[in-house]
TINUTOR-232303 format. One record per atom (N, C-alpha, C): residue in one letter; x, y, z. Coordinates in steps of 0.05 Angstrom, whole numbers, plus 5000, padded with zeros to 4 digits. Atoms other than C-alpha are relative to their C-alpha. Layout:
N
AXYZ;...
END
This chain:
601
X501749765000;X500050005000;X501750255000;X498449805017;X501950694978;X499050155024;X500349854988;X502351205032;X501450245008;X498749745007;X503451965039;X499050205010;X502149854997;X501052655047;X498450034979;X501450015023;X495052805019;X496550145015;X502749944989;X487152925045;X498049784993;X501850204999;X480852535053;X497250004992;X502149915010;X476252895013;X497650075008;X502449974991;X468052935032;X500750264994;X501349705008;X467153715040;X503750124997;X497749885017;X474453855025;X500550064980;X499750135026;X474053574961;X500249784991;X500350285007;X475252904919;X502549895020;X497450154980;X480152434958;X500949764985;X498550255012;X484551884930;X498949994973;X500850065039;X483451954850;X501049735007;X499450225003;X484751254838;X502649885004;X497550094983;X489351024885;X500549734989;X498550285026;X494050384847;X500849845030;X498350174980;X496550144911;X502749844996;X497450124997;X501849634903;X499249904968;X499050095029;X500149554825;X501150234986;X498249835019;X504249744773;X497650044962;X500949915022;X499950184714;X500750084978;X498649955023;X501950304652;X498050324996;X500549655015;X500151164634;X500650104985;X497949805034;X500951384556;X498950275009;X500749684995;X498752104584;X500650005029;X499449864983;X502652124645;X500850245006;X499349605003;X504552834627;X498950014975;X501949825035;X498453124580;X501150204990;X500149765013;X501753724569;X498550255013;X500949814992;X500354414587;X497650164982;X502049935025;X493154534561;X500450324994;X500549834996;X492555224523;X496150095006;X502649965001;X486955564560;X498450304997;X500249675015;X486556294523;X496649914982;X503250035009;X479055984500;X499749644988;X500550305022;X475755354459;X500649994976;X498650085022;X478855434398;X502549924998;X496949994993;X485755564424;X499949595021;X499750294990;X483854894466;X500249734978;X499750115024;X482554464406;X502649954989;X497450045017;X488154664364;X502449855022;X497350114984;X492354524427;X499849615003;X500750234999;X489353784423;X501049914968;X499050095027;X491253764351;X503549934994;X495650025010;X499153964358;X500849795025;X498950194982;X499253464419;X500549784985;X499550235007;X499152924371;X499550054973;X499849875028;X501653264304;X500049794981;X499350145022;X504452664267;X497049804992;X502450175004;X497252254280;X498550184980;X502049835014;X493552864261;X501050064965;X499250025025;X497952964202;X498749764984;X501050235013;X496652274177;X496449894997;X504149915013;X488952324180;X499550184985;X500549835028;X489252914143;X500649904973;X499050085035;X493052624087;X499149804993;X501250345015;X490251904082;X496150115004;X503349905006;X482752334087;X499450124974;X499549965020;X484852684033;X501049864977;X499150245018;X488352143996;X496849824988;X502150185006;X481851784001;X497250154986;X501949714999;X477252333989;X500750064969;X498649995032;X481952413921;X499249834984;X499450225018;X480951743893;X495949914999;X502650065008;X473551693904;X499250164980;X501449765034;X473252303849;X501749844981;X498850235034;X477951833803;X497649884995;X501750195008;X473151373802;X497650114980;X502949865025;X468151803757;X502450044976;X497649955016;X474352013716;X501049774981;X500150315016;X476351213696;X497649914995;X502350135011;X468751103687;X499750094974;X500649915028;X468751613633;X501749904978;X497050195013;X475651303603;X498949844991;X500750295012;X472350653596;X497050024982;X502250105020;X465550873560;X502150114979;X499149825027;X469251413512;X501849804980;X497550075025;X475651023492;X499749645005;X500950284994;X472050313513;X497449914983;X502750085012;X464950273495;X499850194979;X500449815028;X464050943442;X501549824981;X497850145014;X470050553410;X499049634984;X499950265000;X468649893417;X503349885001;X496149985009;X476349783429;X498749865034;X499850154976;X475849163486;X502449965018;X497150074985;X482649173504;X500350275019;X500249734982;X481749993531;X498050005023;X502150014974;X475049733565;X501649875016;X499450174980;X478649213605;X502150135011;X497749914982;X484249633618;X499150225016;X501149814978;X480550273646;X498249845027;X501750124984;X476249773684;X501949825021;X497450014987;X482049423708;X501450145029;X499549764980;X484850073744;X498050075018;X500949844980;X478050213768;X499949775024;X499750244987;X477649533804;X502950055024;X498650044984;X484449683830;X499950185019;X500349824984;X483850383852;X497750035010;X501550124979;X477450133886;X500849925029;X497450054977;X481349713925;X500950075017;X498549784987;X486250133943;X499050055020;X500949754983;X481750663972;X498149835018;X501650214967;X477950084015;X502350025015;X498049954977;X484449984049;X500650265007;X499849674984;X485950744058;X497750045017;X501849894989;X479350794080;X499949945031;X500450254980;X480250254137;X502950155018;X497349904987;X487850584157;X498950365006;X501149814990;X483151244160;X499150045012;X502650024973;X478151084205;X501649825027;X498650104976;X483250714245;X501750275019;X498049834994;X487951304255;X498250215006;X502549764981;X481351904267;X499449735028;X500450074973;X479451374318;X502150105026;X497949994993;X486551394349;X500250325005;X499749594997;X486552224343;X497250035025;X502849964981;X479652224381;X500049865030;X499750044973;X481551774437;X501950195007;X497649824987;X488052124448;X498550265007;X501549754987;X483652774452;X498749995031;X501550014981;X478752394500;X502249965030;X497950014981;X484352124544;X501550255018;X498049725001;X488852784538;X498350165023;X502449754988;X482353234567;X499949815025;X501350194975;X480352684621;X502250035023;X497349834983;X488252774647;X499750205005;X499149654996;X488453424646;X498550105013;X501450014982;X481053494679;X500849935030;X499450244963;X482953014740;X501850175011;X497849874983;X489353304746;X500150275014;X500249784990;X487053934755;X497850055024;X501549974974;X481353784805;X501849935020;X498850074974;X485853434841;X502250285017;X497549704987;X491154074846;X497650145015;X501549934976;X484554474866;X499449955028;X500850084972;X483254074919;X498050085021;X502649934989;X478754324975;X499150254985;X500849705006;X478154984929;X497649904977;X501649985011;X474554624881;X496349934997;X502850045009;X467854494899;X498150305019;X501049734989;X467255304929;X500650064974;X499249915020;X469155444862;X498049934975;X501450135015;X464655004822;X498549735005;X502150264993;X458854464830;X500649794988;X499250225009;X459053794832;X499049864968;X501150015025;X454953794774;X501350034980;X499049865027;X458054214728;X502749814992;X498350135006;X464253714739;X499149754988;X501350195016;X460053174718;X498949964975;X501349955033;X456953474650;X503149974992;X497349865024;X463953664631;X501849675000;X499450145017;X466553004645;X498849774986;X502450175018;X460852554616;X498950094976;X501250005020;X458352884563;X502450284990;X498749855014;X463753484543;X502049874981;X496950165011;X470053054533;X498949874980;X500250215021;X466152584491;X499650244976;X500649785025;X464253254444;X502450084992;X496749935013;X471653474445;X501149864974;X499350135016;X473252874419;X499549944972;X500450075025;X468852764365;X500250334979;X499749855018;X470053514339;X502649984988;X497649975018;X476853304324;X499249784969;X499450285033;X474252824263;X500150254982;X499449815025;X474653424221;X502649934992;X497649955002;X481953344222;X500049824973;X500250175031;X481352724168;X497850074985;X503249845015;X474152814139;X499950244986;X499549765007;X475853514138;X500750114984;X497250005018;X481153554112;X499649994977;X499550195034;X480053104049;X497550074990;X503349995013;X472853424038;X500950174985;X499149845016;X477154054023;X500949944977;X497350115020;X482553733985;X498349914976;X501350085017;X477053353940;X497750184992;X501649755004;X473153963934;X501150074968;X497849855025;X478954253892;X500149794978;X499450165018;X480953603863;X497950044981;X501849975019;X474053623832;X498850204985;X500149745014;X473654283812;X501749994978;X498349985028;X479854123768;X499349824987;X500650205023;X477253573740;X497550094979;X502849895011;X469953873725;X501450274984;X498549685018;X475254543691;X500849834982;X499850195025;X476653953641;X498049944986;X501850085008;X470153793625;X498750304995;X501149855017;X466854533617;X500350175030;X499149774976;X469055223662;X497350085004;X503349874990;X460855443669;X500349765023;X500950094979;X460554833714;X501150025024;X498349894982;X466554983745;X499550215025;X501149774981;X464855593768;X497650075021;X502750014987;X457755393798;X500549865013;X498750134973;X461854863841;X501250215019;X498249794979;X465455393869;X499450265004;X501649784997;X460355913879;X498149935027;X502050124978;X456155393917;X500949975026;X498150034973;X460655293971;X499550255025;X501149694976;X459656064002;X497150085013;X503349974995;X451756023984;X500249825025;X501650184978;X451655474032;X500850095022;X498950024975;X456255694086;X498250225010;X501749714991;X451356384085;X497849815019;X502750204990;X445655874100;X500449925021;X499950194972;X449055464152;X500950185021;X498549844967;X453055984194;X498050075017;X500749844977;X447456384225;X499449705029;X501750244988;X444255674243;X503049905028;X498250004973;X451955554283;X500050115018;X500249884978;X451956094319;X497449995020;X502750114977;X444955914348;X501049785020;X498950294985;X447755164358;X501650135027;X497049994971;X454255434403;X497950185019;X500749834980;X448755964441;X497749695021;X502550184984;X442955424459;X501049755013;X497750164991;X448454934464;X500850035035;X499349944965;X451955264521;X497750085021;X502849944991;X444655434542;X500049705016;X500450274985;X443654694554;X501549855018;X498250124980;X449954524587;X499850055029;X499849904969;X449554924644;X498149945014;X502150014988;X442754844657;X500449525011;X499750074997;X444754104653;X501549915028;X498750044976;X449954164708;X498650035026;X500549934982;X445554464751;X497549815004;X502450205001;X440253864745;X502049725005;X498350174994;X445853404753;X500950045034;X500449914969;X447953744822;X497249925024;X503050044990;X440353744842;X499449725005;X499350284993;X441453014834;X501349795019;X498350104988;X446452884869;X499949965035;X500649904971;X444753294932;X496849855004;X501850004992;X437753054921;X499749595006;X498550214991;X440752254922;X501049905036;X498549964977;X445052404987;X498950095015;X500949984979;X440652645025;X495449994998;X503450145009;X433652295007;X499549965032;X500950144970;X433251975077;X499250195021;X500149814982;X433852655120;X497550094988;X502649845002;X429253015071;X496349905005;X502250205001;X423752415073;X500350045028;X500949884976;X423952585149;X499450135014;X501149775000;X423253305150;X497249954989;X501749865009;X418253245105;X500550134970;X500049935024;X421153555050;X501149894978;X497450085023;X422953154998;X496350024973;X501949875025;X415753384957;X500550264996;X498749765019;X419054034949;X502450024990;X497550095018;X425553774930;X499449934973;X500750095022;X421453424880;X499050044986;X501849765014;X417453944855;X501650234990;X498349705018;X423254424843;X501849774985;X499150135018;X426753784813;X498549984975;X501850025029;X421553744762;X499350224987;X500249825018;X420954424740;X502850134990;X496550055011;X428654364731;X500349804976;X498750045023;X427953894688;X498850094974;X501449985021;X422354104646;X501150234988;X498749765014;X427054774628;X502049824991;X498750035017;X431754314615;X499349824972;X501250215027;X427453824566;X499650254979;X501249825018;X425054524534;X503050074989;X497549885006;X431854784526;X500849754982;X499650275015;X433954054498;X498250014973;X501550035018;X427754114448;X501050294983;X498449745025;X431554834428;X502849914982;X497750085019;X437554494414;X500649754982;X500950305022;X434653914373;X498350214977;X500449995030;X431254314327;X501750194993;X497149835017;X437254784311;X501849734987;X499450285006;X440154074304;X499249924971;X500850135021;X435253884260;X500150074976;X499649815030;X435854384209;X502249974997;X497650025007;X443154354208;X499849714986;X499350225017;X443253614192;X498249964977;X501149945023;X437153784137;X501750114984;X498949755022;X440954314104;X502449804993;X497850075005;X446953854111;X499449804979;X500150155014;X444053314069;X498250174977;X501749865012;X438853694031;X501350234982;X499349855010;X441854274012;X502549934971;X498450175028;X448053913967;X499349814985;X502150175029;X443153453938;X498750174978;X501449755015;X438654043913;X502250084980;X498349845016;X445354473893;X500549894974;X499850135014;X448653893865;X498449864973;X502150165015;X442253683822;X500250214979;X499949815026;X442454383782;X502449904987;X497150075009;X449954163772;X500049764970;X499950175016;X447753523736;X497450094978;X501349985026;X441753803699;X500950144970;X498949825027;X445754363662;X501949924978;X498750235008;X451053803650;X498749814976;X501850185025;X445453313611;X499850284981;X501449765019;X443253953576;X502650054983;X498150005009;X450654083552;X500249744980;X500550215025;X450653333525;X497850034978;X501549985026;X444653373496;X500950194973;X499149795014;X447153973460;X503049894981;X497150125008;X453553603436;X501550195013;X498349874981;X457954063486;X502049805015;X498150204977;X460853563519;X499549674996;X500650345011;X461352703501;X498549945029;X501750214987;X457452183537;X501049885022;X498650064980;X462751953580;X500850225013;X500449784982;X463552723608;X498749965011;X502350104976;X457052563628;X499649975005;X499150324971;X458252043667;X501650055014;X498450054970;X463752273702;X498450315002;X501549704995;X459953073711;X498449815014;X502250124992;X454752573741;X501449825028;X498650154982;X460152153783;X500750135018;X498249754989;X464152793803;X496950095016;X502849864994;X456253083820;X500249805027;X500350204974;X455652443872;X501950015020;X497249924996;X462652513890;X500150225030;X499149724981;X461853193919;X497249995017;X502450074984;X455252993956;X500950005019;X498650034967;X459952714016;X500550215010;X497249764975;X465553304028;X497850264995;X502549924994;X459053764020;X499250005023;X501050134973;X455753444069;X502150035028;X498850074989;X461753344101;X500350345017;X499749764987;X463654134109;X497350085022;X501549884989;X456054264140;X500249855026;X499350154966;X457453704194;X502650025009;X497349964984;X464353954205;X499250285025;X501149784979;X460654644232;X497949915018;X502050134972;X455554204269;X502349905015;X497850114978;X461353854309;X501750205004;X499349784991;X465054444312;X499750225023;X502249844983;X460054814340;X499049955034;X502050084984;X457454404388;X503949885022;X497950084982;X465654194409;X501250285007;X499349804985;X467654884418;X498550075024;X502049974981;X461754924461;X501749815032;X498950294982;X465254284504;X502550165006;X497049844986;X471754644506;X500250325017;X500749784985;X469655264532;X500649875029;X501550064982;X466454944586;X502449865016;X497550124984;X473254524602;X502150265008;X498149804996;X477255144602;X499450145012;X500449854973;X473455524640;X500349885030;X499150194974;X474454894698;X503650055006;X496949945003;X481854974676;X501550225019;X498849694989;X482755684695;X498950065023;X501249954969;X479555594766;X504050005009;X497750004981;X485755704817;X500249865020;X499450094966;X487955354879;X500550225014;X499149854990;X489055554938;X502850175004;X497549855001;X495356054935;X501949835022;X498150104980;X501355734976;X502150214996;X497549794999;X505456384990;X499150085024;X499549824983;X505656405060;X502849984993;X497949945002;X513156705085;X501549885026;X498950124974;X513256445154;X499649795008;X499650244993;X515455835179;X497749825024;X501750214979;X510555215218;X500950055030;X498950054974;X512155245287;X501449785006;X499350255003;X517254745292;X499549825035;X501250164980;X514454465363;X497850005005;X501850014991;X508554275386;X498550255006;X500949755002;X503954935382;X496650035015;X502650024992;X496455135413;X499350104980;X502149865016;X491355255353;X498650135005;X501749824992;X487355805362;X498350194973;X502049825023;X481556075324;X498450195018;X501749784996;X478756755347;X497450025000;X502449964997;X472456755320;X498949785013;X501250134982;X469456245357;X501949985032;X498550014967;X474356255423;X501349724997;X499150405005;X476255435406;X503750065001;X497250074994;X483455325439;X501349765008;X500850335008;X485954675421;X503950035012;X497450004977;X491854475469;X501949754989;X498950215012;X498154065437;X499549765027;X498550244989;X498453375456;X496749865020;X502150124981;X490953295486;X497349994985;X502750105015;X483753055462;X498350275012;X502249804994;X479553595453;X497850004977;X503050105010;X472053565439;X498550264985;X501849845011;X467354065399;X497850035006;X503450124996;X460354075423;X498050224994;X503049784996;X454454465395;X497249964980;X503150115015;X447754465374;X499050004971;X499749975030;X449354555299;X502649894987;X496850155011;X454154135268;X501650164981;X498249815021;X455454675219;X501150155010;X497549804983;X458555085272;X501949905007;X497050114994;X463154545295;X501549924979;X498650055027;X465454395228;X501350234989;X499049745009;X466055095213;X502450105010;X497750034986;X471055135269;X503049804989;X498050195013;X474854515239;X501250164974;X499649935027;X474654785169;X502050315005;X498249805000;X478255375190;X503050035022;X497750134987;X482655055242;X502549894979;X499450125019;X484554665176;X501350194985;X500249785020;X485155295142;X498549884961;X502349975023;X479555105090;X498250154997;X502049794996;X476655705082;X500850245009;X498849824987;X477356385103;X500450045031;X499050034968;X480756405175;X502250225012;X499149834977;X483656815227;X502549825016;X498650204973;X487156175261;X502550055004;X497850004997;X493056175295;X501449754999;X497350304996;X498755585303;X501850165020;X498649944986;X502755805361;X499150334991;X501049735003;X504156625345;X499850034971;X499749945021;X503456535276;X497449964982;X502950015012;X496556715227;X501549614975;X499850245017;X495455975191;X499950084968;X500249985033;X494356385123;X503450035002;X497449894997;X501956665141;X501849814995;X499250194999;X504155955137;X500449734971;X500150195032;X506255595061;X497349755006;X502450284993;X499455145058;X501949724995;X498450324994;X505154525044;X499849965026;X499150074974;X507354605112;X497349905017;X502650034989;X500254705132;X498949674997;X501950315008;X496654015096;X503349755018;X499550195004;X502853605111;X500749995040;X499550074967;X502353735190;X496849985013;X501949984991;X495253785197;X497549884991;X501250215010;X489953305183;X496750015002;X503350024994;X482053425176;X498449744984;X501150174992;X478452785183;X496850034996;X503450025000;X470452795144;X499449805006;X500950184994;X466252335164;X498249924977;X501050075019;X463352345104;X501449984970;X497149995014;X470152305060;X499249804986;X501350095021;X469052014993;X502349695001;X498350194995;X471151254993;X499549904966;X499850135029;X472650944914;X500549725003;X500550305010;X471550254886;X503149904993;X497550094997;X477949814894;X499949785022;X500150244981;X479749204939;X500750215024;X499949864960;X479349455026;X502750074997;X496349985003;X487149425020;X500650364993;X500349715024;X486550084965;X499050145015;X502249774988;X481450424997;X501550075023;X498249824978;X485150525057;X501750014998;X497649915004;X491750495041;X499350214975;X499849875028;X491250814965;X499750375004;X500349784999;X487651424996;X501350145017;X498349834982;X492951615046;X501550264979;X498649935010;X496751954988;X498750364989;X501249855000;X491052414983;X498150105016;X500949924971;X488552555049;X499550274993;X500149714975;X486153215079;X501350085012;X498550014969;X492353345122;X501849784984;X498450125002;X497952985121;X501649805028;X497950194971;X502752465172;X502349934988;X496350035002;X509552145174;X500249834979;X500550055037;X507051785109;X501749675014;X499050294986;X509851115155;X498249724998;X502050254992;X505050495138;X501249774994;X498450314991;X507349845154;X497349805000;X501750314985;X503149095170;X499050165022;X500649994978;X503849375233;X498650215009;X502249804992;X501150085234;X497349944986;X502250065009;X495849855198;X498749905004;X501750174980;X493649305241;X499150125034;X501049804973;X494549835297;X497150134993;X502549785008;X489650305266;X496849924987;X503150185005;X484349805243;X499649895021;X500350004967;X485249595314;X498550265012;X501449754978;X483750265336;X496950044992;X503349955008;X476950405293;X498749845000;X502950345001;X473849695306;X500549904975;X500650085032;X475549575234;X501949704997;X498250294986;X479648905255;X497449784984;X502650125000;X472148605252;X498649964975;X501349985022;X469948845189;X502149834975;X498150225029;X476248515146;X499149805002;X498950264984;X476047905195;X496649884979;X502350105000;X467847805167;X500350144973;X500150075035;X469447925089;X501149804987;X499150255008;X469947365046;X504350014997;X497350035014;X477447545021;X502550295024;X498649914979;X479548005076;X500750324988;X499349755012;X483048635057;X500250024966;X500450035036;X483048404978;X498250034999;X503350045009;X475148404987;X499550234984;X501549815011;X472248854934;X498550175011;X501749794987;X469549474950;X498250184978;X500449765014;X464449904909;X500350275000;X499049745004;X464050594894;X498550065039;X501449914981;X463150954962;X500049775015;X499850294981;X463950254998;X496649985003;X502850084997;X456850174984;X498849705021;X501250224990;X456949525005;X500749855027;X500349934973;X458449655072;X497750215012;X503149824977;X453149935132;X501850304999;X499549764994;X454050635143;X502350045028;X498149894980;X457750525207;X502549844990;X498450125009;X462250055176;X502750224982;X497349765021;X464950645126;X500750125015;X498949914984;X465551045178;X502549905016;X497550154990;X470950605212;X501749994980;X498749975028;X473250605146;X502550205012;X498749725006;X474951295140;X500950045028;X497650004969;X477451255212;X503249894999;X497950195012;X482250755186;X502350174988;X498349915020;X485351185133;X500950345011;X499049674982;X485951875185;X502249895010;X498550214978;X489551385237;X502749934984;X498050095001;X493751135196;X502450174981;X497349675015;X497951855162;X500950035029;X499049954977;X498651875244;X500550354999;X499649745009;X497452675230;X501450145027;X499249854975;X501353085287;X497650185011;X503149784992;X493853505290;X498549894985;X502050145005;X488253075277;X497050255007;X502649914998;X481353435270;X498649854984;X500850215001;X476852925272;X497150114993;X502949975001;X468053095245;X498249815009;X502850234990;X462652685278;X501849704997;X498850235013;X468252095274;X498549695017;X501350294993;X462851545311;X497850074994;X503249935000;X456051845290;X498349794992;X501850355012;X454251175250;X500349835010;X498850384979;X456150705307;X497850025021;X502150114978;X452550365356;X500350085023;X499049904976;X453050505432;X502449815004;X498250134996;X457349945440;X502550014989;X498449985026;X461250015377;X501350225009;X498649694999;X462150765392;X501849975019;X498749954972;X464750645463;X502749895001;X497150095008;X469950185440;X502550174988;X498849905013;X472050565389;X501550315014;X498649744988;X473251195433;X501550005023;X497950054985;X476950825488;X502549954977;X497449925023;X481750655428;X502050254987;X499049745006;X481851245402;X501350205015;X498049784977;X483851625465;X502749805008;X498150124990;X488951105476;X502049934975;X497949995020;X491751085403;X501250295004;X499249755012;X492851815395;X501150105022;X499649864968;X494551985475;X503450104986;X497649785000;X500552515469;X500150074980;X500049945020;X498552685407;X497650214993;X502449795002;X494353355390;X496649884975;X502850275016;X486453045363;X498150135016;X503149895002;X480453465361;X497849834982;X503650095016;X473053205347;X497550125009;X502149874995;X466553455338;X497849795004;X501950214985;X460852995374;X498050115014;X501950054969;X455153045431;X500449755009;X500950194981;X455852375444;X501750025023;X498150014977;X457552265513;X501949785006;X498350225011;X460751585490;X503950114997;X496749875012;X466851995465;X501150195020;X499849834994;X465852575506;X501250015024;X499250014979;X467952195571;X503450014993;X496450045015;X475652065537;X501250355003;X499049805000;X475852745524;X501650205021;X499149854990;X481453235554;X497950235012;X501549735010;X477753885539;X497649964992;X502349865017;X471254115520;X498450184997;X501649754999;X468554695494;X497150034987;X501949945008;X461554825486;X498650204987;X501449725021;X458855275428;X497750054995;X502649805004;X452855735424;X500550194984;X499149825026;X452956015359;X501550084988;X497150005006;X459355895340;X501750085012;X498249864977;X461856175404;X500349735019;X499250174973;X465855815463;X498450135028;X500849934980;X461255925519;X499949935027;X499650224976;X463655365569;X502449874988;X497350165011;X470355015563;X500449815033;X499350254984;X471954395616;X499549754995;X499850295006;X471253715628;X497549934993;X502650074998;X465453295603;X498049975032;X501050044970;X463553155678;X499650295006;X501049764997;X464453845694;X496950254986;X502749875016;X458954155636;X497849875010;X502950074999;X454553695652;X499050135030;X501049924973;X454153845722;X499550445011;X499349725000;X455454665713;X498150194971;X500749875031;X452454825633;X496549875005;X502350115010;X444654655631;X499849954975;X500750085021;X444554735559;X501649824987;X499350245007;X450254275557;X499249795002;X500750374992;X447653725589;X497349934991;X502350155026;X440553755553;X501049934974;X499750095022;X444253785491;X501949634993;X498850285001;X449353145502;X497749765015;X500950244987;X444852695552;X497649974986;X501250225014;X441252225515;X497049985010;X502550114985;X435851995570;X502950065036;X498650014969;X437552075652;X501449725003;X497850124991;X440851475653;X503149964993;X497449905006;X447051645612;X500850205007;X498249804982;X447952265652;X500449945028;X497950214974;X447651805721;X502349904984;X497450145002;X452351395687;X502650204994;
END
């Protein structure tokens, strides 16, 4: 197992990207490159020059191929004029011959084309997916004050796959141009009037299709966002189904869920029929064009203007240019709709972390934490408790003890912003209880995510600290009763463990960075009385001489505790022993005692 500093995600942020543990991965994008993120076009092209020689070679074998399907009208006319007009069997078999081969041919180009745009399109999808991760992960706790969990989910489920496929222009594209021309010079052999109405048509259409883009990229990014924010709504409305179904409110959760989505079905029904017209016009429109192309063409034969086998290939060349046609109007639909996708990544891009420029040094001994605004004075080397009637106030305290967030705190005489955040994460350790656990064998999950903790420790894991510290959280129990032990498979979020079970979990993986300043959130709230009681004689007896704050009421934990300060409104308005509040604080001891016989006891 792989262990380090690092954090433990839940309201920090993500924790352990996909911790490898003791395997060895193979990464063709262990270094994506420095995306440019000056906008979505500038992103693109930067996906193009990452992998020049691929992209090169789709352009040219799109075009190569794209070339040879306009021969093929070209050797048809060969074989009636100087084959059949003739009657000369030895010219038919030989133009026919060629076309047979340069058939051929352009099957296999076609097959080394579509192999190699595949190949350009993953590398895009890959490339962005790196470069995404890597950069949430640098955010770290900044990024979900910065941006919803949502919006990280459109961008990477449904953006990256749009990136990707706007790079097929690069071959397609390419060779729609390239055979554009080709066939313009061929059709300037056969008669310059038609010439010139191939290459007139090209502007008429783009007049037609642009305004219709710029709609696509507006209703487009219309739909994305509104997407994210129905994705979010999901997420939160998922996670906490069980609380709201006990308030009461989960029929107005479900009532503003539903008129969330019906803006976004409407919005969806705006960007399907902008859609729809684009892919009309895209087929429609170069059939139409193309059709005057071939009537004025017959009209020329008829006229003797031009032989019989012109007319055949004016008619081949006509079919010909149907595709890269087509091809240009769905290069501005994927275009359109992937600039839209890259935006949307680059603006994730250009979020910031938190700044690491403090100037002054950690306290290099043991120090008292001190946060101002609430009064909370957290004493090296002793268990101290949090207690108040809003868990968002004792968290709030943590979160800024932590320095997540804006804070005032001290570390000995020195402000915690004043202090390089390295020094900060790799001495100080905040502990969610709701810290995001990933799919991997038990082993992974707790070891894997040490490397990305909340906080940091002496990065020391052994057999032995590890059997200490699953010792300490009760989690001894939970290997000992899986079929395969610490190899046992785990799903996402350790689903397939009880709620108090993860919790020991994520006890597991605090315990074992051994953080010199442990701040611990609700760390037994999903345990039993028994369960809990264990776990917090352990816990005061692993961590003893070691500084380890938690936020609780129960009185399970609360007896262990050194210290404890009791908060009323985010204020310290009582600080002593549990025994002491209860007997001195009224509103302490209604808020911790249970029933009168856990405050006799």
């Amino acid at each position: 197992m792989i262990a380090g500093p690092g954090h433990t995600g839940g309201r920090g942020g993500p924790g352990g990207l996909g911790g490898l543990g003791g395997r060895q991965v193979i990464d063709a994008y262990e270094d994506p490159g420095t995306p440019d993120r000056r906008g979505g076009w500038r992103y693109l092209g930067w996906l193009v020059l990452r992998q020049p020689w691929r992209s090169a070679a789709g352009a040219l074998l799109g075009s190569v191929w794209m070339v040879l399907l306009a021969a093929t009208p070209l050797l048809m006319a060969k074989a009636v004029d100087e084959g059949l007009a003739k009657d000369d069997m030895g010219a038919l078999a030989l133009w026919t011959g060629l076309l047979v081969v340069v058939g051929s041919f352009n099957a296999w180009l076609s097959i080394l084309r579509h192999r190699t745009m595949t190949r350009v399109r993953m590398d895009a999808n890959f490339r962005t997916v790196k470069v995404v991760v890597g950069h949430a992960v640098r955010l770290g706790a900044a990024l979900p004050r910065q941006v919803s969990a949502g919006e990280v989910v459109t961008i990477g489920v449904g953006d990256v796959q749009q990136i990707a496929s706007a790079l097929t222009v690069i071959g397609p594209g390419v060779g729609a141009i390239v055979a554009y021309l080709a066939v313009s010079a061929l059709l300037l052999t056969v008669s310059v009037r038609l010439t010139v109405i191939v290459l007139l048509g090209m502007p008429l259409i783009a007049l037609l299709v642009g305004p219709l883009m710029r709609r696509l990229q507006g209703t487009e990014a219309e739909y994305r966002e509104r997407q994210g924010v129905l994705t979010a709504r999901i997420g939160d409305l998922a996670s906490g189904l069980r609380v709201l179904n006990g308030l009461g409110g989960k029929g107005l959760v479900a009532d503003a869920f539903r008129r969330d989505s019906t803006r976004l079905r409407e919005q969806g029904y705006r960007v399907g029929a902008v859609t729809s017209w684009m892919q009309a016009l895209g087929l429609g429109l170069p059939t139409l064009y193309l059709a005057v192309v071939t009537w004025l063409a017959a009209r020329m034969a008829v006229q003797g203007t031009i032989t019989v086998g012109e007319l055949v290939s004016v008619y081949g060349y006509v079919a010909v240019l149907v595709r890269p046609v087509s091809y240009f109007v769905d290069w501005g639909y994927q275009l359109g709709r992937g600039v839209v996708a890259a935006r949307r990544v680059v603006s994730l891009l250009r979020l910031e972390p938190e700044p690491d420029e403090g100037t002054r040094e950690a306290p290099a001994e043991p120090s008292v934490l001190y946060d101002p605004e609430s009064g909370v004075r957290v004493t090296p080397g002793r268990l101290t408790a949090l207690v108040g009637a809003t868990p968002a106030d004792t968290a709030a305290v943590v979160d800024r003890l932590g320095r997540y967030g804006p804070t005032e705190a001290l570390w000995g005489e020195v402000r915690l912003t004043d202090i390089p955040l390295s020094q900060v994460r790799s001495r100080i350790l905040v502990a969610d209880h709701e810290a995001d656990l990933f799919a991997g064998p038990l082993h992974e999950v707790i070891g894997a995510a040490i490397p990305n903790l909340r906080g940091a420790g002496n990065c020391a894991t052994s057999p032995h600290s590890a059997a200490a510290a699953l010792h300490a959280a009760l989690a001894d129990e939970i290997v000992q009763a899986l079929p395969d032990g610490l190899d046992s498979p785990m799903d996402a979020q350790a689903r397939n463990l009880s709620g108090g079970q993860r919790q020991r979990i994520r006890l597991v993986r605090a315990l074992l960075t051994d953080p010199e300043i442990l701040l611990a959130i609700e760390p037994t709230s999903a345990l039993d009385a028994h369960t809990e009681s264990l776990v917090a004689t352990r816990l005061h007896h692993t961590r003893k001489g070691r500084t380890t704050v938690v936020t609780t009421t129960s009185p399970l934990l609360l007896t262990h505790a050194d210290t404890v300060h009791y908060l009323v409104d985010g204020k310290v308005t009582a600080t002593g022993t549990h025994q002491q509040l209860l007997e001195d604080t009224p509103g302490y001891r209604a808020l911790v005692a249970r029933d009168s016989e856990e405050v006799v006891g």
